[in-house]
N, C-alpha and C positions, 0 to 999 in steps of 0.2 A: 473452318479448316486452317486458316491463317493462325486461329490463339492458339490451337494444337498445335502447327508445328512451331509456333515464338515458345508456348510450352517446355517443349523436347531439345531447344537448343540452348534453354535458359538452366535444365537441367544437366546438359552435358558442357557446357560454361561449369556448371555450380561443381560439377564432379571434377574437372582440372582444375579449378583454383581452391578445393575445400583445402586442400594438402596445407598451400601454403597461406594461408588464411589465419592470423595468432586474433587470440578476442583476449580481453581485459577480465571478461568472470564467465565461466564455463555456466552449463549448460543446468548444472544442479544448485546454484549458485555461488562456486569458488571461487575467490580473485586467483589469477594467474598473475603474480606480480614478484617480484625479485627485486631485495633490498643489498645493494654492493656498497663495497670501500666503508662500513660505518663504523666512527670511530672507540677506541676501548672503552673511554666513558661513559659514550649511548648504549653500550651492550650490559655495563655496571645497574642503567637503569630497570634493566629486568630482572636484577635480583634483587632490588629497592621493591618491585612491587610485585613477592615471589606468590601473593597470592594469583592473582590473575596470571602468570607468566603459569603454574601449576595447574591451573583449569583450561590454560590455551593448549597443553600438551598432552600429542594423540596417549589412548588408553594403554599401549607396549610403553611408553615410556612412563606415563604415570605406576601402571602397575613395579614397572622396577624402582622406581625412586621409595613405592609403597613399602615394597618388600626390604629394599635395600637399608630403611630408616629404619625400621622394626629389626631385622637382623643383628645389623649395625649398631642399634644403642644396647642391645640383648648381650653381643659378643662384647663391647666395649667396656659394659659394665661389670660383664663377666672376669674380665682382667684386672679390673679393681677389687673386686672380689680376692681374687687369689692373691692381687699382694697385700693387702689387708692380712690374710690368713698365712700369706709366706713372711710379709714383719712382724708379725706377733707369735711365730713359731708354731701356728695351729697343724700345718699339715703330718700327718704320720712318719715324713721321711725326717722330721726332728726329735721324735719320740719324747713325745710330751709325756710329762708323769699323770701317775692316774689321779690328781687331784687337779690338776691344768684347765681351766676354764674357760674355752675358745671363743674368737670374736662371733664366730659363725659355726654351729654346731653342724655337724655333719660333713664337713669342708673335706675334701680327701685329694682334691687335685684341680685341674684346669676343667674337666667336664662336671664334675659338682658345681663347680663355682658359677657357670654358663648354665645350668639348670638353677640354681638358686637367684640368679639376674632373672629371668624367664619367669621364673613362679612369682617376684615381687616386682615388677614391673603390668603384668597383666594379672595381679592381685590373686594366683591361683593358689596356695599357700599351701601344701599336701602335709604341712605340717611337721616333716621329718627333719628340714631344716629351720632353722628362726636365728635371729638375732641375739644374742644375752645383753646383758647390762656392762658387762665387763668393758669393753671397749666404747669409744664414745665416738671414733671415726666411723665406726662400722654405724651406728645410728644418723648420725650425720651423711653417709654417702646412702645409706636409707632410703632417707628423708628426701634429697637431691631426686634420685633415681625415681621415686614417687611420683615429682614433682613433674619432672621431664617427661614420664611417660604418658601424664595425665596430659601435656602440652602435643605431644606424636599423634596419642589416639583421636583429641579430638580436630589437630591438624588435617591429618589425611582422610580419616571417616568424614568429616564434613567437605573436603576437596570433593572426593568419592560421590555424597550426596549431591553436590552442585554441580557434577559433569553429568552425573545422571540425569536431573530435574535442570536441565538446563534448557529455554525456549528454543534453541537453536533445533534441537529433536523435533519440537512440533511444528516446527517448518517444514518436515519432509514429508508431512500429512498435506503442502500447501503445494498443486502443482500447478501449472504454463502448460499451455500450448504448444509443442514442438513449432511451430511456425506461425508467424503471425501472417493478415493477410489484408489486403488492400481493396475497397468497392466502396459502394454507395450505402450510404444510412442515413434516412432521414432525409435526401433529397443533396448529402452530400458527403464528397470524396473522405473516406476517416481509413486509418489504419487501428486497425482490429486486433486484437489479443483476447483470447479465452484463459481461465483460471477460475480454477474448482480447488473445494477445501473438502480432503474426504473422512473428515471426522463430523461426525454432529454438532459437535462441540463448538460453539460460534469463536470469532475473533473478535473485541468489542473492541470499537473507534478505527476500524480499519481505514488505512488511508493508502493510495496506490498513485504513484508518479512516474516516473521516466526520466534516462540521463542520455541523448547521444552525444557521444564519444566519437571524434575523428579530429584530424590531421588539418591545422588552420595555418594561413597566413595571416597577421596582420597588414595593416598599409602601413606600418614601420619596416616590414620585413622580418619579420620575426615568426621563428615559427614553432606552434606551439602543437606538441603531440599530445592527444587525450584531449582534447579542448572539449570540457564541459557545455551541451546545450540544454536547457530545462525541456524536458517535453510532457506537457501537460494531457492525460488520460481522465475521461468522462466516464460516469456511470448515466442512466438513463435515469435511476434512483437517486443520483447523487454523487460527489465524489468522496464525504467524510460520511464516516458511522453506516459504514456499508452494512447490510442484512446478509450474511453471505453464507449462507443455508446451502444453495444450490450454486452452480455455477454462473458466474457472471464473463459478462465479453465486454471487456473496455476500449475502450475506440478513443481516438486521437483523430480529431478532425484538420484536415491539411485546407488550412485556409493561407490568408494573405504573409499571415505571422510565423505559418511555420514552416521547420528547416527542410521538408518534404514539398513544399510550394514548387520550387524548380525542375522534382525529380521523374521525370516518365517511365513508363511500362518497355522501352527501348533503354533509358539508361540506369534501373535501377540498381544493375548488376557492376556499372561500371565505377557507381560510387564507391567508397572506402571508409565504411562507418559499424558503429556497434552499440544497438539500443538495448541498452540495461534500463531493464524493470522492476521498481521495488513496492513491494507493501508491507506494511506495516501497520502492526495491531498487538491488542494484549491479549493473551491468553487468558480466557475464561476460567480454566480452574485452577492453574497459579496466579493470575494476575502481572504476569512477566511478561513485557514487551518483549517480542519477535518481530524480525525483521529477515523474510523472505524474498530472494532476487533471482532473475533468468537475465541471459541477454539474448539477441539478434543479430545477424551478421544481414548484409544482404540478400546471399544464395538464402535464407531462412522468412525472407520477406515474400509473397506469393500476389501479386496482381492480376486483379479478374477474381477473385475467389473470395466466398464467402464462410462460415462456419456450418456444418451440417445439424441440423434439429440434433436437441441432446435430453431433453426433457419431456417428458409423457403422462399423459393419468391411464393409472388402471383400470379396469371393472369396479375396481370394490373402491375406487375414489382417492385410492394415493397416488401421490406422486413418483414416478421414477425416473432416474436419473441413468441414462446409456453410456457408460462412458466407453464404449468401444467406440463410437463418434464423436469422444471429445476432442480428437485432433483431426478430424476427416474434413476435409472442403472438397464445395461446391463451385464448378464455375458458375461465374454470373458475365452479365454485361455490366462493365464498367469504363467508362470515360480515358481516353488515352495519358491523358495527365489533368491535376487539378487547374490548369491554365485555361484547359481547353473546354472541362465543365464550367467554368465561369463564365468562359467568353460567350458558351453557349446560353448559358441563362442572361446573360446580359441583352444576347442579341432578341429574345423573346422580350424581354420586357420592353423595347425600342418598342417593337412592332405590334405588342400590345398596346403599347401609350398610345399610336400615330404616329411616330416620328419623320419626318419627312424621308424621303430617300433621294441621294442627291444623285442619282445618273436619272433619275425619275423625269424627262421631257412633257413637258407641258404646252397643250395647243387649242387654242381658240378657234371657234366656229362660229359662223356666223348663221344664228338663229337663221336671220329673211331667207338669206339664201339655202336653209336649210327647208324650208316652210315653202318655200315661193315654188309653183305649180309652173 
């Protein structure tokens, strides 16, 4: 009755502070982070290295920069075209003689000229226009326009390919737990985390860690926001070259070392922290590292609760895998804080050794007079 209602007040706690509650990387793994004041130079640096600045940017913007370069070098060279064909007298409104031998046959105005860039840029040549010999500019800006276009297609086609086939996608086949949850494994207090991969397709060398994040003083006085803590996550298999087939539940055991050693089932909600979770692996049919993250706030931490069963055999001897209870718990019994499981096992192994107990009074008898009739 008592963890019910600590339960329902932990819940209506987690519901007035979710509001104001900011985390460092949301929920599907996004950094929430905002870069101010920086200077022209450092923004220069992203067009120094326009490939990766090209595959950081969402698909509305790539698609127009796509369109806009193809347009753009089609329309530009179109204009070159026409004055080509307006310095050399080709167009109709000079009335070339009928022996007049044009740079560009068929030239008639500014839209021939803008379909004649078009047809020799994406190689479509319908034939009705071409080049002559006569001119040697018009071969020459040719030649260029050739050259450039052959640099566009295979620019943004491969951008295209690489936003596509990019690992970042098969991270979204890799999910977390909506909440992580706090109990006994093993004989000892760990915080728990569930994570299923729901492709068949393994991640080979997968490796999974932990960062909490909050709000520190030093003994200088200094105070540092985001202060990095390692938080070290166990498999039961191992923690490298995970088998991760099926869903696994990694756990963090809260012993002497770590940063959850102080925190009880009363104040866990009062803390101000946020455990980001990473793993990382290569993708088996590209061989491209990915790198999938969740985080934790507190209200998303659950003490007393376990993970519900997720995994099953059939009849016919396969395995299935439940995920309508991949995010479900179970209360359990668990220990009011890791202090108090310790002290408890400490205090058995006394009284298993023998150890003396000192309010223990001690008193002698005397045999005779216990014997004597």
């Amino acid at each position: 009755m008592y963890s019910s209602l600590r339960r329902i007040l932990n819940i209506c706690l987690c519901m007035k502070t979710r509001r104001s509650k900011s985390r460092l990387v949301s929920k599907d793994g996004r950094c929430n982070i905002e870069f101010g004041n920086v200077e022209e130079q450092s923004r220069l640096v992203f067009l120094a290295d326009i490939w990766t600045t090209i595959l950081d940017l969402r698909w509305r913007y790539k698609m127009t920069i796509f369109i806009s370069a193809f347009l753009g070098s089609w329309f530009l060279f179109g204009l070159l075209w026409y004055a080509v064909a307006y310095l050399h007298k080709d167009l109709p409104e000079f009335n070339p003689p009928a022996n007049h031998t044009p740079c560009v046959e068929n030239i008639n105005g500014l839209t021939s000229s803008f379909l004649f860039s078009l047809e020799t840029q994406v190689t479509i040549g319908y034939g009705f226009r071409c080049v002559t010999e006569q001119c040697v500019t018009a071969i020459f800006l040719l030649i260029i326009q050739s050259i450039l276009g052959v640099i566009i297609n295979s620019f943004m086609c491969g951008a295209i390919l690489a936003k596509i086939s990019r690992p970042k996608k098969r991270g979204k086949t890799i999910t977390f737990s909506k909440n992580a949850v706090i109990s006994k494994r093993g004989g000892k207090l760990c915080l728990l985390i569930r994570v299923a991969n729901l492709r068949k397709s393994l991640l080979i060398g997968g490796h999974i860690y932990g960062k909490l994040l909050k709000t520190t003083v030093t003994p200088e006085g200094e105070t540092i926001i985001l202060d990095q803590v390692n938080i070290e996550f166990v498999v039961d298999a191992g923690n490298d070259n995970l088998f991760f087939i099926s869903p696994l539940t990694i756990y963090h055991v809260i012993d002497k070392n770590s940063p959850f050693f102080e925190t009880s089932a009363d104040t866990l909600l009062q803390h101000e922290f946020e455990l980001v979770v990473f793993l990382d692996g290569t993708v088996e049919a590209t061989s491209a590292t990915c790198q999938v993250r969740t985080s934790y706030i507190p209200e998303e931490v659950l003490w007393g609760f376990r993970f519900a069963p997720i995994v099953s055999k059939t009849k016919e001897g396969k395995y299935r895998v439940d995920f309508s209870n991949f995010s479900k718990t179970v209360e359990v019994n668990t220990p009011h804080c890791a202090f108090c499981l310790y002290n408890e096992k400490a205090s058995r192994t006394k009284s298993n050794k023998g150890y003396e107990n000192p309010g223990f009074e001690h008193e002698e008898h005397d045999e005779a007079n216990d014997t004597k009739m």
